[in-house]
MIZA-788816 format. One record per residue: residue number from 1; chain; x, y, z of N, C-alpha, C in turn. Coordinates in pm, whole numbers. Example, Ala and Ser with C-alpha at 12.3 -4.5 7.8 and 13.67 -1.06 7.14 Angstrom:
REC   k c   n_px   n_py   n_pz  ca_px  ca_py  ca_pz   c_px   c_py   c_pz
REC   1 A   1319   -569    780   1230   -450    780   1320   -330    780
REC   2 A   1285   -225    708   1367   -106    714   1290      3    787
% end
This chain:
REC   k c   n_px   n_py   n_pz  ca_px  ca_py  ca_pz   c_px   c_py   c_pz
REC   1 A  31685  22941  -4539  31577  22917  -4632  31564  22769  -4668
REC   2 A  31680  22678  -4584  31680  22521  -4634  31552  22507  -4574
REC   3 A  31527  22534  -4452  31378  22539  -4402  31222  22527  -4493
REC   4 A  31234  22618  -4532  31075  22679  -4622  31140  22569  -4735
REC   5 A  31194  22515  -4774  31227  22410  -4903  31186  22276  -4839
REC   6 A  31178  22320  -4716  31162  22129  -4680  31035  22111  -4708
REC   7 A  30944  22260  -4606  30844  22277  -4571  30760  22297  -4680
REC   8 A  30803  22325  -4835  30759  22274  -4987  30740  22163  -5017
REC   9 A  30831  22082  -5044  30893  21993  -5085  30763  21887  -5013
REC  10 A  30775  21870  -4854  30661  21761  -4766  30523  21825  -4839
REC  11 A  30432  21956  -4846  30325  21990  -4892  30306  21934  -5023
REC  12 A  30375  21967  -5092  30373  21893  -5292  30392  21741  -5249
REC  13 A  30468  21687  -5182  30469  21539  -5203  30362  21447  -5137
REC  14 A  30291  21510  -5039  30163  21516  -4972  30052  21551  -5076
REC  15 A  30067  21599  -5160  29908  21633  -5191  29936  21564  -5371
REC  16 A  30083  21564  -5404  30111  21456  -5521  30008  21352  -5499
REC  17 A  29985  21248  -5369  29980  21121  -5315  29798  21159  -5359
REC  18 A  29815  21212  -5338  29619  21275  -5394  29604  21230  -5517
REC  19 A  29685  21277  -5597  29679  21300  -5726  29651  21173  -5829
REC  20 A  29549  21134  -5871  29551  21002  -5938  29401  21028  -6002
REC  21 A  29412  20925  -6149  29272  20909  -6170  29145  20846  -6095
REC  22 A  29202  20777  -5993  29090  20748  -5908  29013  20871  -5816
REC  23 A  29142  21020  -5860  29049  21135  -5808  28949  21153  -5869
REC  24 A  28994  21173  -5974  28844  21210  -6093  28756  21115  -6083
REC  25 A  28802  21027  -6124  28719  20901  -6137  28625  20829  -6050
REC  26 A  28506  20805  -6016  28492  20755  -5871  28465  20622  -5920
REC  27 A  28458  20550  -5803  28401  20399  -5846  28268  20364  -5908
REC  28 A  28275  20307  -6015  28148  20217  -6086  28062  20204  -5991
REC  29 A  27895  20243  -6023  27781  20224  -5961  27737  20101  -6098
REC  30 A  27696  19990  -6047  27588  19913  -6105  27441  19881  -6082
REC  31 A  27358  19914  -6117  27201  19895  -6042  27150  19898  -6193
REC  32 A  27090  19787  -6201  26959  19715  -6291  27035  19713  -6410
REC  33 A  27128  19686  -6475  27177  19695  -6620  27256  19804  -6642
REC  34 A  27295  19915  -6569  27342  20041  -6601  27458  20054  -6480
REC  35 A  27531  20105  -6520  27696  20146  -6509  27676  20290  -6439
REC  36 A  27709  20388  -6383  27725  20497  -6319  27863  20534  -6293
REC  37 A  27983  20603  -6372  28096  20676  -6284  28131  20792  -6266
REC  38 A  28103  20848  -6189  28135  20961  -6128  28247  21044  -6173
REC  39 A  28252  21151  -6233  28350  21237  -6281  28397  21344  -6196
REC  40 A  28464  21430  -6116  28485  21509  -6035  28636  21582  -6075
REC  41 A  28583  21717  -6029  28676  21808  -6070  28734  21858  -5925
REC  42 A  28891  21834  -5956  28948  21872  -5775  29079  21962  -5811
REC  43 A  29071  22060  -5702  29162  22182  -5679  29213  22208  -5520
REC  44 A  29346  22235  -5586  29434  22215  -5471  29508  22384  -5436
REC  45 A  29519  22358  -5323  29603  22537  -5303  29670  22515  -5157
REC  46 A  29783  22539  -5200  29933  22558  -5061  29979  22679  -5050
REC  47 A  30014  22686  -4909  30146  22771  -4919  30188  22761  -4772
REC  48 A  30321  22824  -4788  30404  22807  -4708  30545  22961  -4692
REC  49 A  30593  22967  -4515  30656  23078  -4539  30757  23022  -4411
REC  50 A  30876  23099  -4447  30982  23080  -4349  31007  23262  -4311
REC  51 A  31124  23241  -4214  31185  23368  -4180  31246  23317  -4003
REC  52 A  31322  23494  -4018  31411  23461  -3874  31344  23606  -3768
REC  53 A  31338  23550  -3633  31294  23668  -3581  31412  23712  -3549
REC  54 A  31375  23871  -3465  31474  23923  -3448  31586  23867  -3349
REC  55 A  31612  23854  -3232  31717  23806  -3169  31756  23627  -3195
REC  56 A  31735  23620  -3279  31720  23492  -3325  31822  23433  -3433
REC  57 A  31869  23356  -3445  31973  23290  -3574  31902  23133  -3637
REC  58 A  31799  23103  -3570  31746  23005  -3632  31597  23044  -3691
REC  59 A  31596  22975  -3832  31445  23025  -3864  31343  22949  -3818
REC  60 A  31263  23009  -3871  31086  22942  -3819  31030  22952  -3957
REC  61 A  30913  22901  -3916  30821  22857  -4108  30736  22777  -4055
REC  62 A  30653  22778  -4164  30530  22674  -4174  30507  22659  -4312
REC  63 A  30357  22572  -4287  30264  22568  -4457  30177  22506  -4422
REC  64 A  30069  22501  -4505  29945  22429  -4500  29910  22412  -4639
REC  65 A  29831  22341  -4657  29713  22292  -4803  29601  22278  -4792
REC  66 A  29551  22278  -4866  29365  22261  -4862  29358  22155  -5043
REC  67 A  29258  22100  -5015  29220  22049  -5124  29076  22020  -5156
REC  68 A  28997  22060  -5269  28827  22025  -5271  28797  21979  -5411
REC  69 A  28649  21875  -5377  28661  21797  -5473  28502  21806  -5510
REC  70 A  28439  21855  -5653  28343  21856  -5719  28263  21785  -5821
REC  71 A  28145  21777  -5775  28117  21645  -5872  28069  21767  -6031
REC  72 A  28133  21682  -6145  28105  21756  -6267  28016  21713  -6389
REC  73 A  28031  21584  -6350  27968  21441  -6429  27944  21358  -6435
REC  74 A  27849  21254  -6476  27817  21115  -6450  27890  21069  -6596
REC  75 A  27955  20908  -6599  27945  20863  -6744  27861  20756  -6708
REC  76 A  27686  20697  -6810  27648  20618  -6792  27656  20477  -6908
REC  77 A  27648  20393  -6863  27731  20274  -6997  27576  20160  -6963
REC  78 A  27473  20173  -7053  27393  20057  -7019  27360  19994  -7173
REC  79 A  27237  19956  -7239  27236  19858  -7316  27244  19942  -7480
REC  80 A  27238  20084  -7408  27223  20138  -7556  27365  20203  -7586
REC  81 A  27475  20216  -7510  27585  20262  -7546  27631  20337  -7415
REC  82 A  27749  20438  -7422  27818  20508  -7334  27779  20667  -7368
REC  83 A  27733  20714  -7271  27721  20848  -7247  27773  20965  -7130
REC  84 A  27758  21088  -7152  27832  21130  -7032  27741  21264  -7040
REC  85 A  27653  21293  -6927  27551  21365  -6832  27622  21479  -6749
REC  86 A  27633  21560  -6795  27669  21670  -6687  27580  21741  -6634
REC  87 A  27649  21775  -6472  27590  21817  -6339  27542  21929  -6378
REC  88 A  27482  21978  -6332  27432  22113  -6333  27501  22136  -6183
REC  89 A  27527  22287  -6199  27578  22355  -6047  27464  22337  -5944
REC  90 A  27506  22338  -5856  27414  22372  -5745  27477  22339  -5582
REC  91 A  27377  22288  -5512  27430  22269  -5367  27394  22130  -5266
REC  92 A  27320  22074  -5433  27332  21920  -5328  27416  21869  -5379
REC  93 A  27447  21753  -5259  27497  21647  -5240  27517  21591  -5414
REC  94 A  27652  21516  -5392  27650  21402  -5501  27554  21326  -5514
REC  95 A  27529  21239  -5413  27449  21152  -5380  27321  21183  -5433
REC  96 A  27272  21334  -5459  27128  21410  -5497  27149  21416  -5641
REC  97 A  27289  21496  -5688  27289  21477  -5842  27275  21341  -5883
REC  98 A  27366  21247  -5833  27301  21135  -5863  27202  21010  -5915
REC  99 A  27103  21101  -5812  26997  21019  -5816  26919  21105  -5898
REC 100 A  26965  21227  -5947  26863  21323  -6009  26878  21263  -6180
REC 101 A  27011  21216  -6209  27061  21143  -6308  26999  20997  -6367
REC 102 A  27015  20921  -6240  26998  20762  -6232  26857  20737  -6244
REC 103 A  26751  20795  -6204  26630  20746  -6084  26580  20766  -6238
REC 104 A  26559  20889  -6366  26488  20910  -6451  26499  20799  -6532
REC 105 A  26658  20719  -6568  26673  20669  -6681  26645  20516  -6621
REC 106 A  26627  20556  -6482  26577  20394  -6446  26424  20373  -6487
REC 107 A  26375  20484  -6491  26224  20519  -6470  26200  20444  -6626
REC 108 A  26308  20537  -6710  26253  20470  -6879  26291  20369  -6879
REC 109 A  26376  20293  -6859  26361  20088  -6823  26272  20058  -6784
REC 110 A  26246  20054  -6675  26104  20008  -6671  25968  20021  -6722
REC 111 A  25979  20187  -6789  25851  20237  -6889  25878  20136  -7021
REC 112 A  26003  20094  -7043  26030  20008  -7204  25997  19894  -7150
REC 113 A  26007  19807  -6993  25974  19678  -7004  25837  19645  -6999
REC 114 A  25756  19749  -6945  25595  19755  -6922  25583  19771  -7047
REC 115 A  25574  19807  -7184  25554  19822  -7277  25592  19700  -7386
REC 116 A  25691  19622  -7331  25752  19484  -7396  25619  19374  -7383
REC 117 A  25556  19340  -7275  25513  19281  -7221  25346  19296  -7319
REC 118 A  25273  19176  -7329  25188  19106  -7412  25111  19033  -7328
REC 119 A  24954  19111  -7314  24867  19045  -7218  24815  18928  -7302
REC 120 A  24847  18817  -7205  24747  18695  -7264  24607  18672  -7207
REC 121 A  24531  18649  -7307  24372  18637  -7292  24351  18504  -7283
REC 122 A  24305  18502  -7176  24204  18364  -7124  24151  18316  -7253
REC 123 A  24154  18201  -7283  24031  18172  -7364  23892  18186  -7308
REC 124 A  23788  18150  -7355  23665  18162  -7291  23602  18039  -7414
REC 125 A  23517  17928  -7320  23480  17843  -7452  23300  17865  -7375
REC 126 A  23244  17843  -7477  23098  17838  -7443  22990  17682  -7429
% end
């Protein structure tokens, strides 16, 4: 059974090496004044089995892992403070939640800078 302990032991220390806040975390998006990081929820599942066949005195074993990784949330950080946007389920792409996130609140920046803006009138002299 020293076997199936090894064959533990390499799977957990393998998928440990996964394990970090840069899982969750994805890297900072910056575009036009606004911050974008990616929040993701990830799940892991192993296993592994030993044993001896019959005419046999040495064992055999294996294992495998799987690991998957879900996007759950945006945090966005632009001029008005820090917020955090959650995904709705579905079946697109990050890249689609994303932009389903980003593209609106870009939309109201630019609806607030068109609105900043002060047409100047020609004079007209007679």
């Amino acid at each position: 059974m020293e076997e199936l302990n090894g064959i533990l032991r390499t799977i957990t220390a393998e998928m440990q090496k996964s394990l970090s806040a840069k899982t969750v975390i994805g890297e900072p998006i910056t575009m036009e004044g606004k911050t974008v990081v990616p929040l993701v929820s990830v799940g892991m599942g192993f296993g592994a089995g030993a044993g001896f066949a019959k005419d046999q005195s040495t064992p055999g074993g294996g294992g495998g892992g799987g690991m998957g990784v879900k996007p759950v949330a945006v945090i966005i950080i632009d001029e008005h403070g820090v917020r955090v946007d959650s995904l709705r389920p579905t079946k697109l792409s990050l890249l689609e939640q994303l932009a389903e996130v980003v593209v609106p609140r870009l939309e109201e920046v630019d609806k607030a800078k068109s609105q900043r803006r002060v047409p100047i009138e020609a004079s007209q002299e007679s």
